[in-house]
N, C-alpha and C positions, 0 to 999 in steps of 0.2 A: 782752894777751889778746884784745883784741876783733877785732884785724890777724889772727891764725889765724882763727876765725871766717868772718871775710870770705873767707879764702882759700880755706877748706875747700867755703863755698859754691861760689863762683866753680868750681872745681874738678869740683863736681860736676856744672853748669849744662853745664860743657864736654863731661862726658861722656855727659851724656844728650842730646848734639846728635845728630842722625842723623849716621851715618855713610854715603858716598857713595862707590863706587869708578869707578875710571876704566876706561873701556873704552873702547878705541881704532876708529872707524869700520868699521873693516876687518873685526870681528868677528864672524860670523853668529850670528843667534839663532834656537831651535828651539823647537817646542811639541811636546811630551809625545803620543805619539800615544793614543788611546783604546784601554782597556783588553777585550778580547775577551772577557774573565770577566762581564766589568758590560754585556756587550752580550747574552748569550748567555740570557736568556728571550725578548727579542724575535727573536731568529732561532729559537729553538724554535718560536716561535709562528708565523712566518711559512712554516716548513717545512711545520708543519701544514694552516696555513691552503691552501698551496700543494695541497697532497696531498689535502686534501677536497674543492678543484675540482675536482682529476686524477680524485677517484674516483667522484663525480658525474658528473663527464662521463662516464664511463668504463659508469657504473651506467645512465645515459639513452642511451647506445649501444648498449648490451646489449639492453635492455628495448626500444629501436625495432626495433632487429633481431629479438625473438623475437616481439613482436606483431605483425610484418609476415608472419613466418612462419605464424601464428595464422590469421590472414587469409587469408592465401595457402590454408591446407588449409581454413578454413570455403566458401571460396568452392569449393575443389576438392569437398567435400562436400555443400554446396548444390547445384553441377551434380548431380554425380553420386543426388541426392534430387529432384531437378528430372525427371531422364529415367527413374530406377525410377517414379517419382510417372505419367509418361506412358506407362510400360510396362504399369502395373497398370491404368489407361484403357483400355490397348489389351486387356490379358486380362478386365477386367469385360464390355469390350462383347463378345467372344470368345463369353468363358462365358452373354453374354444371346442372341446368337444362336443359340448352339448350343441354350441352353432353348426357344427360341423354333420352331427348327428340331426340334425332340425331339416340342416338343407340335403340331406340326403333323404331324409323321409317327405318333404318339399318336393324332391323331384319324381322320388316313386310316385307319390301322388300323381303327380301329373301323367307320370306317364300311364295310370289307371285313368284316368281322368279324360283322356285322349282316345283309347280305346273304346271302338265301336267293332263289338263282335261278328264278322264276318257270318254269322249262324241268324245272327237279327236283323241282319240289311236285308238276308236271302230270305228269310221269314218277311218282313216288311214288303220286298218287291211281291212275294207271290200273293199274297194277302191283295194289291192292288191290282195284279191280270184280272181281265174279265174274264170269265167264261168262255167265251170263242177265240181265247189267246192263250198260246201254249208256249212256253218258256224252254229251247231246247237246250241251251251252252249259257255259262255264267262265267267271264273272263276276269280278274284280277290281274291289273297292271300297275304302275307308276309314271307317270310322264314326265317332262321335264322339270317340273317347279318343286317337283316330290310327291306331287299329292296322288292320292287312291285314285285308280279308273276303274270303272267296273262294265263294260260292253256284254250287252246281253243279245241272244238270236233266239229267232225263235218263229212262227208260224200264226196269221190268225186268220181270218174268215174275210176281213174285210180292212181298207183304209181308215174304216172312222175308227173299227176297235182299235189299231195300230196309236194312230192320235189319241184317244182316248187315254190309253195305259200309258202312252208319257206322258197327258198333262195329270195322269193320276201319282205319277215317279217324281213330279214339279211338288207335290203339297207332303212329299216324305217327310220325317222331323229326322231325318240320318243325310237326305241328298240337298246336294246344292243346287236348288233351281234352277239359276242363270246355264246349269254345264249340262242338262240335261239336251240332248240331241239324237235326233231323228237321221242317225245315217243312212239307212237306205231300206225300200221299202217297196219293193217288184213282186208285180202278181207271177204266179209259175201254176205250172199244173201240180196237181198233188196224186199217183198212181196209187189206186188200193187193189189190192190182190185181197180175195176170199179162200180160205183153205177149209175146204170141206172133207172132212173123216167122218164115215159114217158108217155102222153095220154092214147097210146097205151094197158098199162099196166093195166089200172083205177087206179093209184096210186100207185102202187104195186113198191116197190122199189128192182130189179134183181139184185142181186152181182154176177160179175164176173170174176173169177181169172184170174190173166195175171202168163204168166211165170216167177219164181223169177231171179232177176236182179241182176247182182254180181256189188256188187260198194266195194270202201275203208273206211272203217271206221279207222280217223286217227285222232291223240293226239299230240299236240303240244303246247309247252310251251317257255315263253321268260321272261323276263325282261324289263323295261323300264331301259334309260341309265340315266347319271349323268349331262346332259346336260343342263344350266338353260334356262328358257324357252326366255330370248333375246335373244338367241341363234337359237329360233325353232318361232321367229316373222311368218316368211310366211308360214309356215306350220300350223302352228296354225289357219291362218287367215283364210286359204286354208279350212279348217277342221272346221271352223265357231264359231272358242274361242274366238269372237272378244273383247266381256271384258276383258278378261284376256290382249288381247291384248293394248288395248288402257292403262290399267294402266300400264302395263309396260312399255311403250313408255313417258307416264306420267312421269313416276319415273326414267328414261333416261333424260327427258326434264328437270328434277329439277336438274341430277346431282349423285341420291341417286343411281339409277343404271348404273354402266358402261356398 
């Protein structure tokens, strides 16, 4: 009994020897290539990974390109606000010249405007003497407040003509009414000498006294009014200021005088 035993061991010691097969030099050996299932999240990934540089890049191309376009028309528009910006320089100084120019031909106006011909006041007074009033001296002054005085002398027959020819100097369209006054107004004697030259005489020139003549020797002073002279058109014309005339009607026709 104990010889089986032993054998049965033995037996089994053999079989659990490795076993070793023979392979002859000559035989290639091969390794298993890698499986493309078990590789396939890392090429997904790297596909990706690929494709968001591509679109990056792709996305920073774009975007330099249309900010350069950006640029391109800011600058296009900066000029172009640049020379409007120096065009409205040129129309402010335009428009300050032309005000400037406006109010200068404004004021010439006026001071055409203002102007009462010294030629048509002395036409106007004599036009209103009567006949028995004789106009000797025509004074021009200024008085205190600026304005014109004009003091006339002169000789007439009587007090009422004297009265008379200043309330005729009251209804001028040149004097101011209210200034018109009656300074002084004394009868005196008036001496006429005759000078006779005659054949008769052989040349001898005879003086002879006439009786002395009492006339008025009378003073009167006015004012011209404030009235401009589109105002005193027909009278002026009447009085023969026709230049004056025509520029003021000029200066009506453009507008510059109302």
């Amino acid at each position: 009994m104990y010889s089986l035993d032993v054998d049965f061991l033995k037996k089994r010691r053999e079989d659990q020897r490795p076993q070793f097969e023979k392979k002859t030099l000559d035989e290639p050996t091969f390794q298993s290539a890698p499986s493309i299932e078990g590789n396939f999240p890392l090429i997904i990934g790297l596909v990706v990974g690929i494709g968001a540089v591509v679109a990056m890049g792709g996305f920073w191309f774009i975007t330099t390109q249309q900010t350069a376009r950006v640029q391109q028309k800011i600058n296009q528009l900066e000029q172009k606000l640049s020379q409007a910006q120096s065009k409205q320089q040129q129309v402010t100084q335009k428009r300050e010249e032309l005000k400037q120019a406006e109010t200068n031909l404004k004021a010439l106006a006026n001071i055409f405007n203002q102007i009462k011909p010294l030629s048509a006041i002395l036409e106007d007074v004599r036009d209103r003497a009567p006949s028995n009033v004789q106009i000797k001296s025509f004074e021009q002054s200024t008085n205190e407040s600026g304005n014109q005085t004009f003091t006339l002398e002169g000789v007439a027959s009587t007090y009422e003509a004297v009265n008379y020819f200043s309330l005729t100097l009251q209804r001028s369209p040149f004097i101011n009414p209210r200034t018109v006054n009656l300074q002084t107004a004394n009868k005196t004697n008036l001496n006429i000498e005759l000078i006779n030259d005659t054949p008769e005489t052989g040349g001898e020139q005879d003086e002879e006294a006439l009786s002395p003549t009492q006339v008025i020797n009378y003073q009167i002073s006015f004012e011209v009014n404030d009235k401009p002279a589109s105002e005193l058109l027909e009278p002026l014309q009447e009085q023969g200021a026709t230049g004056l005339v025509t520029r003021i009607r000029t200066l009506e026709e453009k507008g510059i005088v109302q």
